[in-house]
matplotlib code that plots the C-alpha trace (Angstrom):
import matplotlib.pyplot as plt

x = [-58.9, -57.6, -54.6, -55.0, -54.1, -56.3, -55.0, -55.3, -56.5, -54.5, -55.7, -54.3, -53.1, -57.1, -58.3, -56.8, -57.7, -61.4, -61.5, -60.0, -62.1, -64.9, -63.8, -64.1, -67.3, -69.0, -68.6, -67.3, -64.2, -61.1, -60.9, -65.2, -65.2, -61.9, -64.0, -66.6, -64.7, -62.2, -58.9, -55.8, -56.7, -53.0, -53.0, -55.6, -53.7, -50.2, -52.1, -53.9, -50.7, -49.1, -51.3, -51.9, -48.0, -48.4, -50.6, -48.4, -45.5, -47.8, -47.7, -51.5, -51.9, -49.4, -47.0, -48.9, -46.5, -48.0, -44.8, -46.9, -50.7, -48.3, -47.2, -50.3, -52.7, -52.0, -53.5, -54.1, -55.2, -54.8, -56.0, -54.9, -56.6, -53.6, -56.1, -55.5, -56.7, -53.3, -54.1, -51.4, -52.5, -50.3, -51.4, -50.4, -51.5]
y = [105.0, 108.7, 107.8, 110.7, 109.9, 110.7, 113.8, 113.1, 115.9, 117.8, 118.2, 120.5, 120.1, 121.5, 119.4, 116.3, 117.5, 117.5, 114.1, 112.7, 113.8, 113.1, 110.0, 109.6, 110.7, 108.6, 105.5, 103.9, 102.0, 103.5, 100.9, 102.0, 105.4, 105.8, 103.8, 106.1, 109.1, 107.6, 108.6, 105.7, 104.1, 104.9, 108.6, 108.8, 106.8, 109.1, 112.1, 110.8, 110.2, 113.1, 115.3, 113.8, 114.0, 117.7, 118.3, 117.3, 119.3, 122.3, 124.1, 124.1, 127.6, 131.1, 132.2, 134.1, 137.0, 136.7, 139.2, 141.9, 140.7, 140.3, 143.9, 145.4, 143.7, 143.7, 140.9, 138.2, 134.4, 132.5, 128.7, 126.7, 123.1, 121.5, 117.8, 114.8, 116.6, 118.5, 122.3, 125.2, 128.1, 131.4, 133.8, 137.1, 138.6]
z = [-13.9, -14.1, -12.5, -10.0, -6.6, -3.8, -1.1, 2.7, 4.9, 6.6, 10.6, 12.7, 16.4, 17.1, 14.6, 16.3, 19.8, 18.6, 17.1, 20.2, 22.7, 20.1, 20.0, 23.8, 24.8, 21.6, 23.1, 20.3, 20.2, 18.5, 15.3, 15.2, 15.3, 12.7, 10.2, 10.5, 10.0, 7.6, 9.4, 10.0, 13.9, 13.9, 13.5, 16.2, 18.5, 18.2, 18.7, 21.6, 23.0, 21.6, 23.4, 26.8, 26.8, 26.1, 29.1, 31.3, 30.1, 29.9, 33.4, 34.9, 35.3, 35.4, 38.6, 40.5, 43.0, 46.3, 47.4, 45.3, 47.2, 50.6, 50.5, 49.9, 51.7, 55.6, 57.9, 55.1, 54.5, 51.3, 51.2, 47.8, 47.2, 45.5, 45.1, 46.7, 50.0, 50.4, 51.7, 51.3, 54.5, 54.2, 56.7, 57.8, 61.3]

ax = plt.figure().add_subplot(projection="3d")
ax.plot(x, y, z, "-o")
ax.set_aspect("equal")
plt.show()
């Protein structure tokens, strides 16, 4: 022995976020597909958790004025799909 002790990779946040939805569309389990790509079951676990938590702290998309489309757009309809069959109408006459 040379008595020199083995590094781990580092991953990044993207790094992770590859591996994990890697992971899922393999159709391996977890404990298989860590094996295979020599990184801890548990590392892949806490950042599959770590970043479904994110995405649902993360707002979906930006604020969008409609004061600003309002204004300059007379007689208007706007129709936003917000899932689960619920419908938001604004209209303007």
């Amino acid at each position: 022995m040379s008595g020199q002790v083995a590094r781990r990779a580092r991953r990044s946040r993207d790094d992770w976020q590859r591996l994990v939805t890697e992971q899922a569309e393999s159709g391996l389990t977890q404990t298989a597909f860590c094996e295979a790509k020599g990184i801890s079951l548990a590392s892949l676990q806490y950042w599959k958790r770590k970043l479904a938590d994110d995405r649902e702290t993360t707002p979906a998309a930006p604020w969008v004025d409609l004061g600003t489309l309002a204004a300059t757009t007379p007689g208007w309809d706007i129709e936003l799909q917000l899932g689960d069959g619920i419908w938001l109408r604004l209209r303007r006459c």
